[in-house]
N, CA, C and O atoms as a GROMACS GRO file, in nm:
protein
  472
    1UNK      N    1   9.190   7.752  11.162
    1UNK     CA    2   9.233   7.816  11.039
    1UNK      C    3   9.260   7.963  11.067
    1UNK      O    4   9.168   8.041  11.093
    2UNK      N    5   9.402   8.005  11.062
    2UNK     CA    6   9.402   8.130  11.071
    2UNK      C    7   9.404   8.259  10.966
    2UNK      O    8   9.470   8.280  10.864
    3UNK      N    9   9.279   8.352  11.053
    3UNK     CA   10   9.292   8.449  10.959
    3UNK      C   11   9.341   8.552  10.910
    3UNK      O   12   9.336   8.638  10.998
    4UNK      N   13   9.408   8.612  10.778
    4UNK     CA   14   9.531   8.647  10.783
    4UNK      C   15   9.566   8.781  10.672
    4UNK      O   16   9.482   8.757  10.586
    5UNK      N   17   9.601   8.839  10.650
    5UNK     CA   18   9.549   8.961  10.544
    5UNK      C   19   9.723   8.990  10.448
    5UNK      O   20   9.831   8.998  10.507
    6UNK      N   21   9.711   8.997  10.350
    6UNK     CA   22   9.862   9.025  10.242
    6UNK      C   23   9.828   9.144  10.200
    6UNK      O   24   9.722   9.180  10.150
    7UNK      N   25   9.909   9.193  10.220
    7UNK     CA   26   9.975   9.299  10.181
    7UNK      C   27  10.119   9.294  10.062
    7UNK      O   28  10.236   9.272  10.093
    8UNK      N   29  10.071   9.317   9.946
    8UNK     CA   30  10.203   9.311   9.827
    8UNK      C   31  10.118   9.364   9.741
    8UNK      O   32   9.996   9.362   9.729
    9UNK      N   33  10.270   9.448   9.643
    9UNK     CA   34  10.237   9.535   9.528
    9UNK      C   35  10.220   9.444   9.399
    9UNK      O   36  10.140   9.459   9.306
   10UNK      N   37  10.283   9.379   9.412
   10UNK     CA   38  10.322   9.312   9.264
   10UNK      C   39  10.182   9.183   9.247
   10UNK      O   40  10.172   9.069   9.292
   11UNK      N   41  10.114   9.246   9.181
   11UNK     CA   42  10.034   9.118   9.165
   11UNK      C   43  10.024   8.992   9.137
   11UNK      O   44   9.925   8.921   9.156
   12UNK      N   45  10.180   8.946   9.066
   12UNK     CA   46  10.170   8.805   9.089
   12UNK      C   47  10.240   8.748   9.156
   12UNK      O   48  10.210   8.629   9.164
   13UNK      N   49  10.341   8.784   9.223
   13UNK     CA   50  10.399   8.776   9.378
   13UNK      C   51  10.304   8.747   9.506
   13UNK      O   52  10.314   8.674   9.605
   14UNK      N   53  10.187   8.857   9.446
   14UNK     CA   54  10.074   8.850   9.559
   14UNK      C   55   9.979   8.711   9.546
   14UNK      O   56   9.922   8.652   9.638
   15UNK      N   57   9.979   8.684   9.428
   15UNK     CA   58   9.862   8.557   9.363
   15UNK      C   59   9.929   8.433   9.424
   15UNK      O   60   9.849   8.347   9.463
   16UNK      N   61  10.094   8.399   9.443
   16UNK     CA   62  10.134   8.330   9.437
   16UNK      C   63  10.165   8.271   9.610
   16UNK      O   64  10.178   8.155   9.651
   17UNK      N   65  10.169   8.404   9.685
   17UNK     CA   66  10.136   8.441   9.820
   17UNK      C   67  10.074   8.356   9.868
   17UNK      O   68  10.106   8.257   9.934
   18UNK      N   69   9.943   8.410   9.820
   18UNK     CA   70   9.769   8.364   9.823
   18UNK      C   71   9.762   8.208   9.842
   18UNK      O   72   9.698   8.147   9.927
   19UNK      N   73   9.855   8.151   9.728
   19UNK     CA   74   9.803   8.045   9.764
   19UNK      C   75   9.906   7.974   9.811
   19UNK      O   76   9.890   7.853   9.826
   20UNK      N   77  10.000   8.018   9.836
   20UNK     CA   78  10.070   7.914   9.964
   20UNK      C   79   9.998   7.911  10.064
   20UNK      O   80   9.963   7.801  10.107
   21UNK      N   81   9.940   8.082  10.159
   21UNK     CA   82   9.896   8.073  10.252
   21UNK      C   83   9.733   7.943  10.260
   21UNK      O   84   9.679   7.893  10.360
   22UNK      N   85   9.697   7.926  10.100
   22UNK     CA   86   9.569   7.874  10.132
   22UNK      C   87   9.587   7.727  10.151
   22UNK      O   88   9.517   7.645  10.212
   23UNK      N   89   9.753   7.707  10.050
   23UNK     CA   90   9.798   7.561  10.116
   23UNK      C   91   9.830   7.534  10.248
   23UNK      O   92   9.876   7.429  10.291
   24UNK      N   93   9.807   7.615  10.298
   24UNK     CA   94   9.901   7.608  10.472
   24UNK      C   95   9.763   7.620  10.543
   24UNK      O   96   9.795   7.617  10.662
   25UNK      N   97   9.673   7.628  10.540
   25UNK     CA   98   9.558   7.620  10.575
   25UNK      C   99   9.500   7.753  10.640
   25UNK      O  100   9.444   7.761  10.750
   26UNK      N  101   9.531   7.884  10.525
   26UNK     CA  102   9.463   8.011  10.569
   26UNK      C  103   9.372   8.089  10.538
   26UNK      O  104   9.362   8.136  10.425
   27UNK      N  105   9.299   8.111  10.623
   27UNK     CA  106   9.148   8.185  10.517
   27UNK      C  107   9.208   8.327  10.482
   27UNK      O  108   9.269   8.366  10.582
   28UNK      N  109   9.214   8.409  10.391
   28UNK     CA  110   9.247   8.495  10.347
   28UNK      C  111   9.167   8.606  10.357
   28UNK      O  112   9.085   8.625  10.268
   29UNK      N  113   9.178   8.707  10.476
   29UNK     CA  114   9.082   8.789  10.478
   29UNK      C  115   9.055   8.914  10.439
   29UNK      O  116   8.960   8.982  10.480
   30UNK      N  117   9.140   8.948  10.360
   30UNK     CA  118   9.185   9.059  10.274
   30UNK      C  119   9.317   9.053  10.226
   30UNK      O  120   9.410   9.040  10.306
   31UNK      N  121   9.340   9.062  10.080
   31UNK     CA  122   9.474   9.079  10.024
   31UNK      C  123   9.499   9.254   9.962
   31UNK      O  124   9.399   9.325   9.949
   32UNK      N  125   9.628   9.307   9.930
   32UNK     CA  126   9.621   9.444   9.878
   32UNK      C  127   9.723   9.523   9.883
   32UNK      O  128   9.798   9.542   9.978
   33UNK      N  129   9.725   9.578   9.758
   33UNK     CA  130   9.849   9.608   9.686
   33UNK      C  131   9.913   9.739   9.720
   33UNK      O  132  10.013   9.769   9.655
   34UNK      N  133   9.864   9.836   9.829
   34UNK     CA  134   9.839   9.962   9.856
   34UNK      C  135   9.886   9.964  10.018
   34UNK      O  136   9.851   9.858  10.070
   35UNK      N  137   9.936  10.029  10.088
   35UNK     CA  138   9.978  10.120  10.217
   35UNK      C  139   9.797  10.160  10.214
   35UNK      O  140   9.728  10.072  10.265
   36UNK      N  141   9.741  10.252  10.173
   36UNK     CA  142   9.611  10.339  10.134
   36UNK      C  143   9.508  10.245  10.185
   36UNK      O  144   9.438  10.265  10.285
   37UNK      N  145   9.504  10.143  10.109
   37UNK     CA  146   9.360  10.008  10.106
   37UNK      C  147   9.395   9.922  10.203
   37UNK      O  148   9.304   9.854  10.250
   38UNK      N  149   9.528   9.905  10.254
   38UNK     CA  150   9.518   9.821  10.313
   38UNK      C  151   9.487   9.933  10.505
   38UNK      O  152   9.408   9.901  10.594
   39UNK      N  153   9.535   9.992  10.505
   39UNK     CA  154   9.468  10.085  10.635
   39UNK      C  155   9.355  10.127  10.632
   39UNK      O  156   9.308  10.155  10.742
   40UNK      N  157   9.276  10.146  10.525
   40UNK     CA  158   9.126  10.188  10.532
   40UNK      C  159   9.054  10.038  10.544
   40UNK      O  160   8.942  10.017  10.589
   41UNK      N  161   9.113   9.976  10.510
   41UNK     CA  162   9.052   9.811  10.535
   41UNK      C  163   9.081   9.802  10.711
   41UNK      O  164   8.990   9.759  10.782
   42UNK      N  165   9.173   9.833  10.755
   42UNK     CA  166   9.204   9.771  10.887
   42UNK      C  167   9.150   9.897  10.951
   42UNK      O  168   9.116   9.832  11.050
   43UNK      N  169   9.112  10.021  10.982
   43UNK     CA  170   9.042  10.097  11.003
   43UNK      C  171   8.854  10.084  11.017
   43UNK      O  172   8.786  10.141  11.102
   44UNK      N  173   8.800   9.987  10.900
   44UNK     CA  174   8.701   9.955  10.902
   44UNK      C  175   8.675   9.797  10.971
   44UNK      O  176   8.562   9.747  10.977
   45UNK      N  177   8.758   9.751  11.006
   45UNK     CA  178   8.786   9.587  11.032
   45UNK      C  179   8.771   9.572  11.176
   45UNK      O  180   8.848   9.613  11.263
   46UNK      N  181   8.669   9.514  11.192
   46UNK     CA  182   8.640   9.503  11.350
   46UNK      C  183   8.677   9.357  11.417
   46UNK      O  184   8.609   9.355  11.519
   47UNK      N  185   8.723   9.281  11.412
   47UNK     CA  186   8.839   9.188  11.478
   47UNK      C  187   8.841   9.109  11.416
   47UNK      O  188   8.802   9.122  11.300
   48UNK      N  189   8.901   8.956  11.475
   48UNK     CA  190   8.931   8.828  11.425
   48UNK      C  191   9.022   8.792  11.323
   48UNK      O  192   9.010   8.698  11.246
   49UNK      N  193   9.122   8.882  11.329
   49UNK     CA  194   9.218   8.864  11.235
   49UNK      C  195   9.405   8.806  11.318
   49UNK      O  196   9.488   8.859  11.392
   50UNK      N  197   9.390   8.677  11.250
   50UNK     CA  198   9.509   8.637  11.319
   50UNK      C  199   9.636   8.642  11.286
   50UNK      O  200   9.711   8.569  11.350
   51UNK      N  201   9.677   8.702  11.209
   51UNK     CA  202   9.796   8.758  11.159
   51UNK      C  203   9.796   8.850  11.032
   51UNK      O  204   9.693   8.902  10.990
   52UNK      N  205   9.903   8.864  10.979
   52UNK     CA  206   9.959   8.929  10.852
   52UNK      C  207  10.105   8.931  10.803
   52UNK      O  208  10.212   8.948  10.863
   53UNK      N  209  10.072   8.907  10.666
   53UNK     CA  210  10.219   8.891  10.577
   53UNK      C  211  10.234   8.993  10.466
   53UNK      O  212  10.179   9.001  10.356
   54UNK      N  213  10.346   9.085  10.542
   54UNK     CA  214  10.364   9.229  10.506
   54UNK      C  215  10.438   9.251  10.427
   54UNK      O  216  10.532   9.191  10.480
   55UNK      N  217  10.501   9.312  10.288
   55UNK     CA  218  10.525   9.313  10.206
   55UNK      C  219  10.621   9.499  10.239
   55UNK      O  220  10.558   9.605  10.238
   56UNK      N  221  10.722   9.493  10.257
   56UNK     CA  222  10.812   9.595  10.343
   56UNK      C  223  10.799   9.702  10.204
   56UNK      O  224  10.720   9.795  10.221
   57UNK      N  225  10.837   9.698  10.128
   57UNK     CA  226  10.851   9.840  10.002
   57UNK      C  227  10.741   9.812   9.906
   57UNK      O  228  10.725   9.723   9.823
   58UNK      N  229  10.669   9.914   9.943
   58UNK     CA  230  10.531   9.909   9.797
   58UNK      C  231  10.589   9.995   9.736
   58UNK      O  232  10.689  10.056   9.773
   59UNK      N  233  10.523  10.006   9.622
   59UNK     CA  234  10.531  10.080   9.512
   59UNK      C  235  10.518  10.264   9.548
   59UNK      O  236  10.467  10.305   9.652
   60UNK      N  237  10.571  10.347   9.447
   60UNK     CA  238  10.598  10.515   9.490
   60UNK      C  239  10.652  10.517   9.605
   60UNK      O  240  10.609  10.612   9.670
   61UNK      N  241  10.758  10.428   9.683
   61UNK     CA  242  10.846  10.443   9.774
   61UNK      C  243  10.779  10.435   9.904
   61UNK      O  244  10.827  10.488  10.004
   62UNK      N  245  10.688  10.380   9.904
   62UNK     CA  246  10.614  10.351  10.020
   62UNK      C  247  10.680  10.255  10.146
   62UNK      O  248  10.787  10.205  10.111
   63UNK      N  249  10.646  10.224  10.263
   63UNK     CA  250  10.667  10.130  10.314
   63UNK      C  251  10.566  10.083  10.408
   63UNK      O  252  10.486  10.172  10.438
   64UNK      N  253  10.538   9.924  10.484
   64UNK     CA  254  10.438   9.881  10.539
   64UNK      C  255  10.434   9.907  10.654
   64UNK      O  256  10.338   9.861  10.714
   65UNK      N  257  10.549  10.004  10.745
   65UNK     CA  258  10.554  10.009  10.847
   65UNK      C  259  10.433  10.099  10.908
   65UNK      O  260  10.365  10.056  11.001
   66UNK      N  261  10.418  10.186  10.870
   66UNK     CA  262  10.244  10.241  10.939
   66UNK      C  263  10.176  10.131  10.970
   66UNK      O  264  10.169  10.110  11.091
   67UNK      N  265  10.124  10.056  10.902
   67UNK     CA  266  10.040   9.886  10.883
   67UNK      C  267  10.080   9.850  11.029
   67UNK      O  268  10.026   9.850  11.139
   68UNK      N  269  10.213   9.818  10.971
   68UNK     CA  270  10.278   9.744  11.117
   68UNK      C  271  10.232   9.790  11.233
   68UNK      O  272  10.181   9.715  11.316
   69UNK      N  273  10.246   9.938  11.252
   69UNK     CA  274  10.236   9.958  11.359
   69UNK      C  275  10.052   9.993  11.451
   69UNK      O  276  10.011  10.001  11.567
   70UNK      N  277  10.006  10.002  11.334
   70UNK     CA  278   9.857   9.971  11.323
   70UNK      C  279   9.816   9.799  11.388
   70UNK      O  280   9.715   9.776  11.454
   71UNK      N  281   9.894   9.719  11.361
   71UNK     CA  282   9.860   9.637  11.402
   71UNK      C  283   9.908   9.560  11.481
   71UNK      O  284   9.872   9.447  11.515
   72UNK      N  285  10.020   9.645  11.523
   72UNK     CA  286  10.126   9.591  11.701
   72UNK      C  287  10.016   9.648  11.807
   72UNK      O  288  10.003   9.606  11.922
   73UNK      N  289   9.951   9.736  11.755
   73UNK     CA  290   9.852   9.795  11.864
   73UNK      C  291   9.726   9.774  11.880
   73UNK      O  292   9.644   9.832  11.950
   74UNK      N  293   9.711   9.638  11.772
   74UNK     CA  294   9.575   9.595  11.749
   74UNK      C  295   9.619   9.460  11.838
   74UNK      O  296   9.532   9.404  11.906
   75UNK      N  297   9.757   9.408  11.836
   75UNK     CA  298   9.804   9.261  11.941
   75UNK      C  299   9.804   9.188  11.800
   75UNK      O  300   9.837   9.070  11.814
   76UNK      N  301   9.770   9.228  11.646
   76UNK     CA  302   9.758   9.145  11.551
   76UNK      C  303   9.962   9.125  11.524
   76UNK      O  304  10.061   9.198  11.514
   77UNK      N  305   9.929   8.991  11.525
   77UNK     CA  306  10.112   8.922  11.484
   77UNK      C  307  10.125   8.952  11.368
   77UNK      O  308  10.027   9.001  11.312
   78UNK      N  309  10.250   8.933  11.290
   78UNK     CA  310  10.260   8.962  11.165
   78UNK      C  311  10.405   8.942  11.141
   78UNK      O  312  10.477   8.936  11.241
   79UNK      N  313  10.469   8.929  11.004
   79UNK     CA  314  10.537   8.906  10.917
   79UNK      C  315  10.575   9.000  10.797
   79UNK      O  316  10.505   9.064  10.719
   80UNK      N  317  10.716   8.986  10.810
   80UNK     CA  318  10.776   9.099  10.649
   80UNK      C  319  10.821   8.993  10.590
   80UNK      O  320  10.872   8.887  10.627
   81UNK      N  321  10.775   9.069  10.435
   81UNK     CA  322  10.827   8.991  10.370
   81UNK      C  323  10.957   9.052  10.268
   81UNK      O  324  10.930   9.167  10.233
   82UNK      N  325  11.056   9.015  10.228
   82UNK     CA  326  11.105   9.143  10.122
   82UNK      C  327  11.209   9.091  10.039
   82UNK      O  328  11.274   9.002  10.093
   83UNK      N  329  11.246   9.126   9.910
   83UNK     CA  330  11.338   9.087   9.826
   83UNK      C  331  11.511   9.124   9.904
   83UNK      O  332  11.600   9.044   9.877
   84UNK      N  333  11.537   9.217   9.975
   84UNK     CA  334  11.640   9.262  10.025
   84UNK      C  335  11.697   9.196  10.150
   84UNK      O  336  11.612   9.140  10.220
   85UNK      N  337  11.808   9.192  10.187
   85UNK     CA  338  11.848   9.102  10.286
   85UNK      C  339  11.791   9.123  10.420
   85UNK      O  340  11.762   9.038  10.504
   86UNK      N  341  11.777   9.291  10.429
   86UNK     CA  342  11.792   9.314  10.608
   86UNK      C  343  11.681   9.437  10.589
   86UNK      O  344  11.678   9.515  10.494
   87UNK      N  345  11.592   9.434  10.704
   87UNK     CA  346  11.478   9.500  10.714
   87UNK      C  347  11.543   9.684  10.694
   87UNK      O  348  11.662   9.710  10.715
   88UNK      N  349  11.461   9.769  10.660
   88UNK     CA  350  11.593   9.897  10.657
   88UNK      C  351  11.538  10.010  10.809
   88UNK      O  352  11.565  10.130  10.818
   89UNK      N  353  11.456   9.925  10.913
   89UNK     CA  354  11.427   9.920  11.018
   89UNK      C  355  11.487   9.875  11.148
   89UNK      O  356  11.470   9.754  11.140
   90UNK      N  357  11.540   9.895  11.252
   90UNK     CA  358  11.559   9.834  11.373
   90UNK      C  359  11.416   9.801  11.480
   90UNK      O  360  11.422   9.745  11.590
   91UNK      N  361  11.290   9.852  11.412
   91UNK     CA  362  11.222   9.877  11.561
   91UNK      C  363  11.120   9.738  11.536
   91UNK      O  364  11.016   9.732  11.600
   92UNK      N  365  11.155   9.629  11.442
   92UNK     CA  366  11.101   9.529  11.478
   92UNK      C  367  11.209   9.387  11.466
   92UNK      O  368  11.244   9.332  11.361
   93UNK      N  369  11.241   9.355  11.585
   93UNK     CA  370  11.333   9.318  11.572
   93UNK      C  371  11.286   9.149  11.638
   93UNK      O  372  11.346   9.042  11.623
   94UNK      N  373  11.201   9.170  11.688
   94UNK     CA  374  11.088   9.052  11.689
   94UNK      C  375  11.013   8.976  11.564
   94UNK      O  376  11.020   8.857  11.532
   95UNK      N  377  10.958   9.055  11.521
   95UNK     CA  378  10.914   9.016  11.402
   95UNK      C  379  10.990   8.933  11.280
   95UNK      O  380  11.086   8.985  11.221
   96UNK      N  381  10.954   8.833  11.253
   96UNK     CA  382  11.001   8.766  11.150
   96UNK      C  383  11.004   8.782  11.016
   96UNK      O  384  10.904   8.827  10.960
   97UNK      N  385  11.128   8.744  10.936
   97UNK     CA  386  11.172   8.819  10.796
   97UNK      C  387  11.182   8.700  10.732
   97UNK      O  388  11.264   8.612  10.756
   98UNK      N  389  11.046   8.698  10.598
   98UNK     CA  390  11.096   8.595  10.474
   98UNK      C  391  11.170   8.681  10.380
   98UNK      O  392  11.161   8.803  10.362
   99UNK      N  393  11.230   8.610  10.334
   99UNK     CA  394  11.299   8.630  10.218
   99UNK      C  395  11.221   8.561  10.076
   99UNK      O  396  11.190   8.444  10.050
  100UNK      N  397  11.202   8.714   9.983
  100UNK     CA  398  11.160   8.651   9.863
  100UNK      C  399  11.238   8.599   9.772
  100UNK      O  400  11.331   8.678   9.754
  101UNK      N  401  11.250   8.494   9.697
  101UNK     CA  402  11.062   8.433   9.645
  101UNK      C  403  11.047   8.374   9.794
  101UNK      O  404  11.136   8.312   9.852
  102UNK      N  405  10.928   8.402   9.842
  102UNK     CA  406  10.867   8.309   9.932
  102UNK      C  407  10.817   8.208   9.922
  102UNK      O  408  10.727   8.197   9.839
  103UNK      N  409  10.856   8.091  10.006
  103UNK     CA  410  10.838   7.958   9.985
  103UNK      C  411  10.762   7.872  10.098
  103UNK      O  412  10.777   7.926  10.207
  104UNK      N  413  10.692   7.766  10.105
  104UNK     CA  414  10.636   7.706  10.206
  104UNK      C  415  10.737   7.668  10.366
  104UNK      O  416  10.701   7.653  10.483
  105UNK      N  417  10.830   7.665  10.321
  105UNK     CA  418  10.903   7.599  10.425
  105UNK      C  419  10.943   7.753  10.510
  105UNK      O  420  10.956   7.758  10.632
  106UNK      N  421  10.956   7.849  10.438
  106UNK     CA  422  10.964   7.951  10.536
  106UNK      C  423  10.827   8.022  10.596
  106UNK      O  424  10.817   8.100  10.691
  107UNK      N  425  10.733   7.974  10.516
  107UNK     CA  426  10.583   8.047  10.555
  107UNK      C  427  10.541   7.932  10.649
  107UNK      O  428  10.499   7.977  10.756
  108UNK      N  429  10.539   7.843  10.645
  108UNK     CA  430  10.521   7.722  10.747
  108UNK      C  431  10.491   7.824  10.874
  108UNK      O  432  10.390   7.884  10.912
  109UNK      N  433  10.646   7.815  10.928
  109UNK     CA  434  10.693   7.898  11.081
  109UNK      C  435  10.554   7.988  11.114
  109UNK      O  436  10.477   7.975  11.208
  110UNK      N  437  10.549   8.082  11.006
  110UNK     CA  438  10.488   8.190  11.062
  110UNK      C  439  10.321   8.175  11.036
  110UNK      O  440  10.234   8.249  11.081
  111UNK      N  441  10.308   8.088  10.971
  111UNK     CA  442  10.166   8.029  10.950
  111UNK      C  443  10.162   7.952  11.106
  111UNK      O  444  10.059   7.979  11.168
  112UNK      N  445  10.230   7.889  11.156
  112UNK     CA  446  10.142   7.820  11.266
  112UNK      C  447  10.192   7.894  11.420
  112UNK      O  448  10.169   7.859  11.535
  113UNK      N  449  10.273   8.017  11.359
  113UNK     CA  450  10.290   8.094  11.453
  113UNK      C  451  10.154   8.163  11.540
  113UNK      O  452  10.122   8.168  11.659
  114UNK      N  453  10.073   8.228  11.363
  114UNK     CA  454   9.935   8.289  11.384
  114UNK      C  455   9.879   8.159  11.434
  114UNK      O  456   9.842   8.162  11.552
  115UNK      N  457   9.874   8.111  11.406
  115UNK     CA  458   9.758   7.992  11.442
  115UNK      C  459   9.766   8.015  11.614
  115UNK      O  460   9.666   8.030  11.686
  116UNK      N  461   9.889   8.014  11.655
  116UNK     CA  462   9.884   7.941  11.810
  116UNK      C  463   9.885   8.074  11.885
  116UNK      O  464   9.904   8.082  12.007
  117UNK      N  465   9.862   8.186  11.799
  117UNK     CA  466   9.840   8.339  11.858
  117UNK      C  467   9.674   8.332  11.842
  117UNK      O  468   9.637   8.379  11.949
  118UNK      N  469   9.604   8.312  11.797
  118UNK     CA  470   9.464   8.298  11.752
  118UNK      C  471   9.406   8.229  11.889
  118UNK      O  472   9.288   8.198  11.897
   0.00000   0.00000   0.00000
């Protein structure tokens, strides 16, 4: 079961997240609506985390890429997620892009991606 942390502003975007990932068989090890909470969480977080599904534009014009890169250097895998077609980034070009609404058949991929990174 991999463990896996969300990142999204919109709280019921995020609820709805939640539980695809818990249909896909993921323990949820922190969810959060914030750039702020979610780095003081991974700052205090001392391992075992097997991925993340990143949520590219928070709210007050924010973006998840700090996160990201917090956790390319942790070896933690991860995922954007975003309403817009094309990341407004080149420097992850590896990383995989759902398109919202997010749906099982595209979270599938990256659910057993973490798994086989774990």
């Amino acid at each position: 079961m991999p463990r896996v942390i969300l990142v999204e502003d919109e709280p019921l975007v995020a609820m709805m997240m939640e539980d695809l990932l818990l249909d896909l068989g993921c323990e949820i090890a922190g969810s959060f609506g914030s750039l702020g909470a979610a780095m003081a969480w991974l700052g205090s977080f001392d391992g075992g985390l097997d991925g993340a599904l990143l949520d590219v534009n928070l709210g007050g014009g924010e973006t998840v890429f700090p996160l990201a890169e917090a956790l390319r250097a942790r070896g933690v895998p991860f995922a954007f997620a975003t309403g817009y077609g094309v990341l407004p980034s080149d420097a992850y070009p590896e990383t995989p892009l759902i398109h919202k609404p997010v749906d099982e058949g595209q979270l599938l991929p990256v659910v057993q991606a973490f798994a086989a990174a774990a």
